[in-house]
C-alpha positions as CSV (number, residue, x, y, z in Angstrom):
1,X,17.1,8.9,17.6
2,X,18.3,5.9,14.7
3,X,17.8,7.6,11.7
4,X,18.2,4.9,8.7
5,X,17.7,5.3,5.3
6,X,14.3,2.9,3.5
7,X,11.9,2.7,1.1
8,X,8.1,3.1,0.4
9,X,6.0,1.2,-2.0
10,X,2.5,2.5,-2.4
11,X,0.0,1.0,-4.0
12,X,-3.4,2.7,-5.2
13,X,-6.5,0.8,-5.4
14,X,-10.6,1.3,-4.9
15,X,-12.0,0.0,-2.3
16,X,-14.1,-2.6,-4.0
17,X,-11.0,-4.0,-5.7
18,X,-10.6,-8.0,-5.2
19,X,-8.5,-11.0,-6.1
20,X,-10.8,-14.2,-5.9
21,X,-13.3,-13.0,-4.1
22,X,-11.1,-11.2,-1.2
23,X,-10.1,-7.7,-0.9
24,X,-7.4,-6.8,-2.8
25,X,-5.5,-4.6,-0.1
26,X,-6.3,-7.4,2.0
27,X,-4.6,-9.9,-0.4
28,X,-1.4,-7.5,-0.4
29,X,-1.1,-7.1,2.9
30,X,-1.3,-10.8,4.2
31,X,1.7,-11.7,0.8
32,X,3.9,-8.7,2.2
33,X,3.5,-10.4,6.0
34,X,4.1,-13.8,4.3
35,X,7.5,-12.4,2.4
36,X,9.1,-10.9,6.2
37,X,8.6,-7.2,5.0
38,X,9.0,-4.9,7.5
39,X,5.3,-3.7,8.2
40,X,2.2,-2.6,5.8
41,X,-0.8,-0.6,6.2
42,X,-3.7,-0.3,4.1
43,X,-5.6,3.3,4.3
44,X,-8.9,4.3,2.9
45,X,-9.3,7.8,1.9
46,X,-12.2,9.9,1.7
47,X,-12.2,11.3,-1.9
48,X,-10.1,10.4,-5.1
49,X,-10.4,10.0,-8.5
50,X,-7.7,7.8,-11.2
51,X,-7.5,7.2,-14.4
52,X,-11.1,6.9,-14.9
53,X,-11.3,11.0,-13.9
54,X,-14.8,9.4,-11.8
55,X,-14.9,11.3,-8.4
56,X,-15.1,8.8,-5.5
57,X,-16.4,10.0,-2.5
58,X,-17.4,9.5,1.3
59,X,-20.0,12.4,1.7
60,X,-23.7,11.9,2.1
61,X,-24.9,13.1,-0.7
62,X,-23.2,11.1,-2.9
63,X,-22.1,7.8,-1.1
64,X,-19.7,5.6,-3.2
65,X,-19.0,1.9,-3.7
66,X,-15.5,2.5,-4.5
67,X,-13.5,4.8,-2.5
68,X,-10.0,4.9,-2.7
69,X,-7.3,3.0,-0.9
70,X,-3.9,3.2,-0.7
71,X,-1.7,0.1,0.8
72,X,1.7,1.5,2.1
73,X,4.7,-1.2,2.5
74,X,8.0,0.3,4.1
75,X,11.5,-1.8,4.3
76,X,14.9,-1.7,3.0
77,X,15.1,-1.0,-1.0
78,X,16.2,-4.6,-1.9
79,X,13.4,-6.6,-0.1
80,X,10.3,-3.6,-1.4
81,X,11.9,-4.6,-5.4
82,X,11.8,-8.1,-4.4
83,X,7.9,-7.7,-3.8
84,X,7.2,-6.8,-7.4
85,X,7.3,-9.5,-8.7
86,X,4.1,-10.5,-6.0
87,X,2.6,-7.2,-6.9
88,X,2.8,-7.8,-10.7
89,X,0.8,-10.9,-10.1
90,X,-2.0,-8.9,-8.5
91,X,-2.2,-6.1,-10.4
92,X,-3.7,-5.7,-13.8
93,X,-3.1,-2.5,-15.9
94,X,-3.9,1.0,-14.8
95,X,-2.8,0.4,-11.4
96,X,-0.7,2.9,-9.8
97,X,2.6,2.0,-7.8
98,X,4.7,4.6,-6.5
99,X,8.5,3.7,-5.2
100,X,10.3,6.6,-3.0
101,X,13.4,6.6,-0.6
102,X,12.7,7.6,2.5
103,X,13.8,7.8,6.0
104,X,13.1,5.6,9.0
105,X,13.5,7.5,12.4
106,X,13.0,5.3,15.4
107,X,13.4,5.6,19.2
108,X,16.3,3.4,20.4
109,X,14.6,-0.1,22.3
110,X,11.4,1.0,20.1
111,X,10.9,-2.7,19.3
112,X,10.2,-4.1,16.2
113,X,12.4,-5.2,13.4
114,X,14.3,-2.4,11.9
115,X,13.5,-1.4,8.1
């Protein structure tokens, strides 16, 4: 096992929120591609509130237009910082970004480029 040091950016959204008429998460993920960062994944969760303390949910009974998302970018510390700079430009206010170390642990001849 390759056991490398990297970092997380994670960025919270709802589901419904766009930049010009796309998906926001969408729009993150195809600028991350565009900058060479490692990988990105967007996840959508099932229940969530933010700042707004509104309850967002997936069950039945109370179906929402807005669940939450969370877009997770993984790379070395120097290229995720780099991406700011994108992110501030898509983000308004009262968005939440959260930076952590973490580490990478990979199969040798796993493929892919390493973080």
């Amino acid at each position: 096992m390759v056991r490398r040091p990297a970092f997380r950016l994670t960025v919270y959204l709802g589901d419904s929120d766009t930049w010009h008429h796309r998906p926001l998460h969408t729009e993150i993920v195809h600028r991350a591609h565009a900058a060479g960062l490692a990988g990105a994944s967007v996840f959508r969760g099932v229940e969530g509130f933010g700042a707004s303390s509104v309850v967002h949910t997936a069950r039945l009974l109370s179906l929402s237009e807005d669940l939450p998302v969370a877009v997770v970018i993984v790379d070395t510390e120097e290229r995720v910082r780099a991406f700011l700079p994108v992110l501030d430009e898509l983000l308004g206010a009262d968005r939440l970004v959260v930076l952590d170390e973490v580490e990478v642990v990979r199969r040798p001849g796993g493929g892919g480029r390493p973080a």
